[in-house]
C-alpha positions as MATLAB code, in Angstrom:
seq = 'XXXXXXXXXXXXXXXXXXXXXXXXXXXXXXXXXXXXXXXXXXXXXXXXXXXXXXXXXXXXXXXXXXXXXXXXXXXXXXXXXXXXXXXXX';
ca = [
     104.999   86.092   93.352;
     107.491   83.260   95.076;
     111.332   83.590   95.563;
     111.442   81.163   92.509;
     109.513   83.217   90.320;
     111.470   86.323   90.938;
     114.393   84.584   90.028;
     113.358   83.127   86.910;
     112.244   86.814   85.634;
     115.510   88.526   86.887;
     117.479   85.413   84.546;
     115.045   86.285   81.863;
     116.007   89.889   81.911;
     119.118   89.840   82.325;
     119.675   90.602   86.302;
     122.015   89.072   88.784;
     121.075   86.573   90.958;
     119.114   87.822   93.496;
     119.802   88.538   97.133;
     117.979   89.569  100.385;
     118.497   92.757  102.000;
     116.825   94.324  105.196;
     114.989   96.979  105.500;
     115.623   98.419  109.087;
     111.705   99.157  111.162;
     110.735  102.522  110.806;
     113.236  103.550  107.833;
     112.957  106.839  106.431;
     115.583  106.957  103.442;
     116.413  110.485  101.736;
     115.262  111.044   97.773;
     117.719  108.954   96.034;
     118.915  107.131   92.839;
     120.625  104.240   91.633;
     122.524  103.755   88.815;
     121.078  100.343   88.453;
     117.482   98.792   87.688;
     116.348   97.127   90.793;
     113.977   93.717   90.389;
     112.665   93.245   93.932;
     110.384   91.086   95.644;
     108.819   91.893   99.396;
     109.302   88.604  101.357;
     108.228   90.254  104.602;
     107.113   93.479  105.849;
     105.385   96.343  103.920;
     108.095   98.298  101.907;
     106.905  102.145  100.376;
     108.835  103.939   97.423;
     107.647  107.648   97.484;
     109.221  109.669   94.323;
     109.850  113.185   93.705;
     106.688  113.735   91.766;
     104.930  112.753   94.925;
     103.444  109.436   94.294;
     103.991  106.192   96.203;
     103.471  102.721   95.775;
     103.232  100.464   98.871;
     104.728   96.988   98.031;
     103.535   93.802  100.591;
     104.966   90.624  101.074;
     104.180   88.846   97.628;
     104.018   91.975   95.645;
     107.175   92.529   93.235;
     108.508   96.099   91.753;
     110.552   97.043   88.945;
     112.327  100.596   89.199;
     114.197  101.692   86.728;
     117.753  103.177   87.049;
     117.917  106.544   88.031;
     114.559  106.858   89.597;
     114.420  109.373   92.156;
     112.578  107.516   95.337;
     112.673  107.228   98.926;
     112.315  103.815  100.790;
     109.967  103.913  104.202;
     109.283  100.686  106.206;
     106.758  100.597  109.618;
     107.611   99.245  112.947;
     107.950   95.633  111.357;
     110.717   96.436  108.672;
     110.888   94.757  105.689;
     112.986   91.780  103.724;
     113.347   92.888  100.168;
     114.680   89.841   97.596;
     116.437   92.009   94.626;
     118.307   91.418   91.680;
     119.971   94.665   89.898;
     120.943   94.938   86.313;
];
């Protein structure tokens, strides 16, 4: 998926514009939730989710995800980092 595409699908379902954030190298976040759906696109890097229930899903530059809102996950990066394009609704 392209920067374009994401964007397209966030306007089609009803997300903000999207944005980049960073993901810092070697980030280990706590179990957390947000009170938004997140949209997100890895531009760079290799991003993991790990939720409570123990799975994981390892996103790589090209690959998008869709989490829901109050999903319980953790973000880890490697030694590279990561550049995450989101939208939230």
């Amino acid at each position: 998926m392209t920067e374009d595409e994401l964007r397209n699908l966030a306007m089609e379902r009803g997300y903000s514009a999207p944005t980049h954030k960073e993901f810092e190298p070697n980030l280990l976040s706590e179990l957390h939730a947000h009170d938004f759906a997140v949209l997100g696109l890895v531009t760079r890097g290799t991003l993991r989710l790990a939720y409570q229930d123990g799975r994981e899903d390892i996103f790589v530059t090209g690959q998008y995800c869709d989490l829901p809102s109050g999903t319980l996950h953790s973000e880890r990066t490697n030694e590279e980092g990561a550049t995450f394009y989101l939208a939230v609704k």
